[in-house]
Backbone as CSV, one residue per row, in Angstrom:
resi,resn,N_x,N_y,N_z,CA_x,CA_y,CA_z,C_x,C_y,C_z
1,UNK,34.570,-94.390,68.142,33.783,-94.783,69.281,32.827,-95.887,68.840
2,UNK,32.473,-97.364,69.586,32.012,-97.797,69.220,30.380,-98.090,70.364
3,UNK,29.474,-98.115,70.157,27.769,-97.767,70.288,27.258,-99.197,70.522
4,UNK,27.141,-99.889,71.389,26.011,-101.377,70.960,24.890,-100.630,70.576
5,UNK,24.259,-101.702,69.672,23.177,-101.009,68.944,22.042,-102.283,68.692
6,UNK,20.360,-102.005,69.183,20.024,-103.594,68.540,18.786,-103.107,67.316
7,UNK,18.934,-103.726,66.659,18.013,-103.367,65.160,17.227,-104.709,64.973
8,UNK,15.790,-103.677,65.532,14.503,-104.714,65.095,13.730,-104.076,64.132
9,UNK,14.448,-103.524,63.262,13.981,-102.826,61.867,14.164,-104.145,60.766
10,UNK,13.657,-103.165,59.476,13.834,-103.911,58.095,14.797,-103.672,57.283
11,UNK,15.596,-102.380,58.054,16.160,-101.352,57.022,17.691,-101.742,58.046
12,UNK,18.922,-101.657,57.037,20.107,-101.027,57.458,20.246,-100.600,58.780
13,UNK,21.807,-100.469,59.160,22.068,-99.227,60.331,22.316,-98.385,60.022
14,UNK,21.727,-97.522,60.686,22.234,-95.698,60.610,23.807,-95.465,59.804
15,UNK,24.075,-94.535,59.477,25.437,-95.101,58.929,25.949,-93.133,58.508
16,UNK,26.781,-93.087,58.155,27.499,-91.772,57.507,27.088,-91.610,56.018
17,UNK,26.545,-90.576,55.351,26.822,-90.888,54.119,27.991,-90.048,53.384
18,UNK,28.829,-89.428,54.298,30.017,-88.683,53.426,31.216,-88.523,54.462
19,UNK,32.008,-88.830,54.169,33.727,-88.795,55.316,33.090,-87.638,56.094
20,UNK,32.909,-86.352,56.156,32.016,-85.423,56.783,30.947,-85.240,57.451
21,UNK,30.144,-86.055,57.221,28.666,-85.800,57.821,29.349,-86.022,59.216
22,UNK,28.026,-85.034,59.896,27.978,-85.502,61.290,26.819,-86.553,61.839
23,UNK,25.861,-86.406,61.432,24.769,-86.794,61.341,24.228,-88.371,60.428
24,UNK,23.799,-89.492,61.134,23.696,-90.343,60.874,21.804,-90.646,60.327
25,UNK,20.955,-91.055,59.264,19.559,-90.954,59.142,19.318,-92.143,59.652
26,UNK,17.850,-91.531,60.379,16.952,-92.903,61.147,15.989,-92.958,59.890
27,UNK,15.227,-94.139,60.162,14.453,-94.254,59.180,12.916,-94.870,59.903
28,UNK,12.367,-94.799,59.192,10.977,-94.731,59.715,10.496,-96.591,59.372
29,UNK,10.714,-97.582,60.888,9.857,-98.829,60.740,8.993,-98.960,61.316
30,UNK,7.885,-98.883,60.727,6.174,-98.876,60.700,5.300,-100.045,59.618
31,UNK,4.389,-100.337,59.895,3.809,-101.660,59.144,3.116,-101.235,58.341
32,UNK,2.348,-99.926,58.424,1.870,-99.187,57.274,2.223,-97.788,56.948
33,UNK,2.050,-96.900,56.105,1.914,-95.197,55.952,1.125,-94.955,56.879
34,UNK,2.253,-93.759,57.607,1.718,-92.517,58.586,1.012,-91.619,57.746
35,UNK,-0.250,-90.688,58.032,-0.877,-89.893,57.309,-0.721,-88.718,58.233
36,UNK,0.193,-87.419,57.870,0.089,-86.600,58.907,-0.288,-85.191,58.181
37,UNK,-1.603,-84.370,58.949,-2.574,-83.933,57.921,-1.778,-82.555,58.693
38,UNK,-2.172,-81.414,57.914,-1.455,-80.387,58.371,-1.346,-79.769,59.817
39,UNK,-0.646,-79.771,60.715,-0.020,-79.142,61.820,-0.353,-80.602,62.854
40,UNK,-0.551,-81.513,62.360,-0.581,-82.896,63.126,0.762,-83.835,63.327
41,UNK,1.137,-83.994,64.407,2.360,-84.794,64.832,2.003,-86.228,65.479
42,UNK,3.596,-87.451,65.169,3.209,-88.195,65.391,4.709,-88.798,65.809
43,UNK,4.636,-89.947,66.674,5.486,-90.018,66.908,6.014,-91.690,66.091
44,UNK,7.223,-91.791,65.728,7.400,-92.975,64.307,8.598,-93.242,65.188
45,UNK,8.554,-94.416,65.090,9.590,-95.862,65.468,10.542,-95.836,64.525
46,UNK,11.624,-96.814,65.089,12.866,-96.502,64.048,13.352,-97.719,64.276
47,UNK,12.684,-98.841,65.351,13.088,-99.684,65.554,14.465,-100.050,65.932
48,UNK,15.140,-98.883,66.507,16.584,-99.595,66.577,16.762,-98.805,68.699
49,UNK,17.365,-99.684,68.784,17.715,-99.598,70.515,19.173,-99.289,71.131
50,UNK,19.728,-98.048,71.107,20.835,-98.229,71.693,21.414,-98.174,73.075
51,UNK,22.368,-98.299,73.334,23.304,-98.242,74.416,24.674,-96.915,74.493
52,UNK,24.628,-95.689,74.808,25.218,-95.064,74.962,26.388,-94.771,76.175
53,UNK,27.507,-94.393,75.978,28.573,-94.346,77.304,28.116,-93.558,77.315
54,UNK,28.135,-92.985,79.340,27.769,-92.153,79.762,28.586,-90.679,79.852
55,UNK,28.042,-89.938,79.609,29.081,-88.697,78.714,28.346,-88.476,77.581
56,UNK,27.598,-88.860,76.701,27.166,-88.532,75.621,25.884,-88.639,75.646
57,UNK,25.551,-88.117,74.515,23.991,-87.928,74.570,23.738,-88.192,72.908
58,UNK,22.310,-88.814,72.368,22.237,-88.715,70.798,21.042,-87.657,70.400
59,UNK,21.605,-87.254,70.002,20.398,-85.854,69.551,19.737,-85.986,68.471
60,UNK,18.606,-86.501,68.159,17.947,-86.445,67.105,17.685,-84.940,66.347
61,UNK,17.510,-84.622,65.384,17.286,-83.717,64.251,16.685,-83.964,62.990
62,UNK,15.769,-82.735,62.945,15.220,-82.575,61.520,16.041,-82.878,60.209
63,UNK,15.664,-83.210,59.194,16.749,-83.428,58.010,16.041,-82.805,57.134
64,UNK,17.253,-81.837,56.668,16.931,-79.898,56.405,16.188,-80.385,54.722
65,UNK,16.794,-81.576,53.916,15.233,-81.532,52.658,14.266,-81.808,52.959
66,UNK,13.770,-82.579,53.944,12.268,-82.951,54.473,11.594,-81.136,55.418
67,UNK,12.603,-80.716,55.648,12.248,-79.587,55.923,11.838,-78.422,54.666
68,UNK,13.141,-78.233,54.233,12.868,-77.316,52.895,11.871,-77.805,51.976
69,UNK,11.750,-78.911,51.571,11.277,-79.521,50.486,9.682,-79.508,50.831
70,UNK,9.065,-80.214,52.329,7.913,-80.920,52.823,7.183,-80.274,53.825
71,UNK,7.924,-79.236,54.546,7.912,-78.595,55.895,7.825,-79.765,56.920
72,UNK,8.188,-80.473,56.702,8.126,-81.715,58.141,9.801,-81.415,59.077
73,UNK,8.879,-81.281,60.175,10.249,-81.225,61.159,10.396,-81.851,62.526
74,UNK,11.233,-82.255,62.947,10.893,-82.817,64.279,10.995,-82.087,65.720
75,UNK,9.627,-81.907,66.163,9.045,-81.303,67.183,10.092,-81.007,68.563
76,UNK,10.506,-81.328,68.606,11.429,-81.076,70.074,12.704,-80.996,69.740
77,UNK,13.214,-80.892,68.419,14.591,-80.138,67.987,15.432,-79.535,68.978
78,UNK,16.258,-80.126,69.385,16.540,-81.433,68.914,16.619,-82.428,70.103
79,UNK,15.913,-83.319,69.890,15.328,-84.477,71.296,16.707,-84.699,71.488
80,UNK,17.036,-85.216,72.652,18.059,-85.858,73.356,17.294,-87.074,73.968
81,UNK,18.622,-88.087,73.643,18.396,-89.520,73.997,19.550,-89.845,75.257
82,UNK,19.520,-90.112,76.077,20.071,-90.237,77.408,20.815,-91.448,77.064
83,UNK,22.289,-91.282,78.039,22.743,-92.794,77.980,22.327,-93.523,79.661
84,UNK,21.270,-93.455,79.385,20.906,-94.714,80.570,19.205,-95.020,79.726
85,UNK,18.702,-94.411,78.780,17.784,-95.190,77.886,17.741,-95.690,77.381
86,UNK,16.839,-97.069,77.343,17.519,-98.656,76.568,15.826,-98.562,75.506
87,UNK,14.744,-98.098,75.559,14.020,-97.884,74.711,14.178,-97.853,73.487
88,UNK,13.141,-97.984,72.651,13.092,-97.851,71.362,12.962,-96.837,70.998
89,UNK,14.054,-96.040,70.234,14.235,-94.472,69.109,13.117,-94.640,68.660
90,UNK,12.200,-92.957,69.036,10.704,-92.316,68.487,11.262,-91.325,67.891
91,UNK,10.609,-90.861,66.619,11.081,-89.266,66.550,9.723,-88.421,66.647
92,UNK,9.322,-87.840,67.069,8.391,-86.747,66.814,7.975,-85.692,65.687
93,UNK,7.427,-86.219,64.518,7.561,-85.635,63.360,6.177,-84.440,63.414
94,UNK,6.232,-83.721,63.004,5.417,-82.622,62.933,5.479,-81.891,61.433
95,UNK,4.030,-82.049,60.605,4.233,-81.239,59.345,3.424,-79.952,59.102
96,UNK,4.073,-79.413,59.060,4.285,-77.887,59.094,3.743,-76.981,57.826
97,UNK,3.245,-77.871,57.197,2.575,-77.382,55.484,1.399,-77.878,55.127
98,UNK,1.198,-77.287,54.359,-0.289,-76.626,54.161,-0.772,-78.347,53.194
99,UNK,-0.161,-79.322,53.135,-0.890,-80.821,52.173,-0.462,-81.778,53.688
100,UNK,-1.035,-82.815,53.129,-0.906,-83.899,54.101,0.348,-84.991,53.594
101,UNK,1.098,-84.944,54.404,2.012,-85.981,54.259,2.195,-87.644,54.774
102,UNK,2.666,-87.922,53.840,2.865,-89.763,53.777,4.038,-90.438,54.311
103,UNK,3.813,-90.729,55.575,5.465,-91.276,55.858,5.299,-92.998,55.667
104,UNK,6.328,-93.458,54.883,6.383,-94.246,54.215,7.377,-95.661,55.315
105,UNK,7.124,-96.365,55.491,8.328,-97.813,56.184,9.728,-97.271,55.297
106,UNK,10.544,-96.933,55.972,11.821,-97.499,55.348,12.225,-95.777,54.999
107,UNK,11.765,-94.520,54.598,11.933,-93.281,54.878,12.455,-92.744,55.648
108,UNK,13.611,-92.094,54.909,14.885,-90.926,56.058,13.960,-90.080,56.986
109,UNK,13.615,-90.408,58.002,12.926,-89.189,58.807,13.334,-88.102,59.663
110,UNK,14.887,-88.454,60.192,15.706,-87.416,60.858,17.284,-87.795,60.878
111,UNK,18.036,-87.361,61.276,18.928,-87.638,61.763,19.780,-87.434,62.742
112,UNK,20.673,-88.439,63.289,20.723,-88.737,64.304,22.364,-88.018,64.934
113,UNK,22.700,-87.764,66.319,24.183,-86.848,66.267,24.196,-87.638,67.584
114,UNK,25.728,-88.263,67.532,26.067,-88.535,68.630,27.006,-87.355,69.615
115,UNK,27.365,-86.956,70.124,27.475,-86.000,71.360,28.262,-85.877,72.920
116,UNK,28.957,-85.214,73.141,29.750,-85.214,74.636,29.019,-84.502,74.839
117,UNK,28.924,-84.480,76.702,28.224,-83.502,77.446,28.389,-83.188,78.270
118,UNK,28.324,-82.069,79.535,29.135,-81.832,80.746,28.088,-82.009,81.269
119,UNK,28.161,-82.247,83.102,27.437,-82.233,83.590,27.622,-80.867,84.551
120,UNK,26.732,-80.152,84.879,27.089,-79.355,85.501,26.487,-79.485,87.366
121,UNK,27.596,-78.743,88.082,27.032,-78.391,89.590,26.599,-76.752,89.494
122,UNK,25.504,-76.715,89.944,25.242,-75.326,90.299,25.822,-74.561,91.484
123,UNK,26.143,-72.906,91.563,26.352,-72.621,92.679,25.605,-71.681,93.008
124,UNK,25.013,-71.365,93.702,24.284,-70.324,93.965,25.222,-68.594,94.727
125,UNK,24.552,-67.654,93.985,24.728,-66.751,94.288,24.040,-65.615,94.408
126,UNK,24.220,-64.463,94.795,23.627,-63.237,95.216,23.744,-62.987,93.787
127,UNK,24.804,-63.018,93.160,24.863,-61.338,91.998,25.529,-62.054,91.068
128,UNK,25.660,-62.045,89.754,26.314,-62.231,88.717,27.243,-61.261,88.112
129,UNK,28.562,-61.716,87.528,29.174,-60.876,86.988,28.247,-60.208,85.558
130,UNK,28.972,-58.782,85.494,28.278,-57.345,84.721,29.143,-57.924,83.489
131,UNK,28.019,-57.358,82.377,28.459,-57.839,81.155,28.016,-56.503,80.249
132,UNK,28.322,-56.090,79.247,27.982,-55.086,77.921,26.771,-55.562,77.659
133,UNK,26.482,-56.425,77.627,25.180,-57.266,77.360,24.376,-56.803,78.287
134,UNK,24.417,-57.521,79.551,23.643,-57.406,80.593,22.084,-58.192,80.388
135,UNK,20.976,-57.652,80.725,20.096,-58.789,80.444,18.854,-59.065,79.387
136,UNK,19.850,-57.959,78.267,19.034,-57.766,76.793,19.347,-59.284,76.373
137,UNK,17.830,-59.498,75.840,18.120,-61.303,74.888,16.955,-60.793,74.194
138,UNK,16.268,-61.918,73.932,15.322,-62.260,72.071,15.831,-61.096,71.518
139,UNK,16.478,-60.756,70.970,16.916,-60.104,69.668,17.896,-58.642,70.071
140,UNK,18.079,-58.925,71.057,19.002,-57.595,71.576,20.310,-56.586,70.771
141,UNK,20.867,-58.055,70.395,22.155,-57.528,70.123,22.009,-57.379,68.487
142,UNK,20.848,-57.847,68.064,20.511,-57.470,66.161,20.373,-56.644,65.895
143,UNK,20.364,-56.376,64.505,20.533,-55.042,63.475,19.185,-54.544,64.097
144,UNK,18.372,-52.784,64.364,17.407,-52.933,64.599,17.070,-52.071,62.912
């Protein structure tokens, strides 16, 4: 599938780094270091603008060593980017640990998933079909 894409960054395009990945890294273009002091979020430019067919969606995501490693994660996990938004990619970084972190110009800050999507029609009804389940959720069906 091919994406128009416009890059008013310093850095590369997003790109694969293994025949496997799903997930492509944005990177953080900013003119100086972000200082984000504990449980403070911010939202970081990536400088790049795309164009999506409609049907898909790009889902931004946390990138699980900045998580494990930093506790930094991105706040609305996982944002969806619309294909009718021509804006400039923000991610919403949020750090989650107890030091203050340095986000640096040119730094992997999330990554990025391109995506199919249905659209759905609703129908309205009286009653829903009966399930074993029924309307146990947050943690219903777990070990207790």
């Amino acid at each position: 599938m091919k994406i128009n894409i416009i890059n008013r960054s310093q850095h590369t395009l997003p790109h694969y780094e293994t025949k496997a990945s799903a997930g492509m890294d944005l990177r953080a273009n900013i003119n100086k270091p972000i200082t984000l002091k504990p449980l403070e979020r911010a939202v970081v430019k990536t400088g790049l603008f795309i164009e999506l067919p409609v049907g898909y969606e790009a889902q931004v995501r946390p990138r699980s060593g900045l998580a494990a490693k930093r506790g930094i994660t991105v706040l609305n996990a996982p944002g969806t980017i619309d294909a009718d938004y021509r804006g400039e990619i923000g991610v919403i970084l949020a750090n989650l640990s107890n030091e203050d972190l340095v986000v640096e110009n040119g730094e992997r800050i999330a990554q990025l998933i391109i995506a199919k999507h249905e659209r759905a029609e609703w129908v309205q009804v009286e009653e829903l079909s009966e399930t074993d389940r029924g309307t146990g959720g947050f943690g219903s069906t777990g070990v207790k």
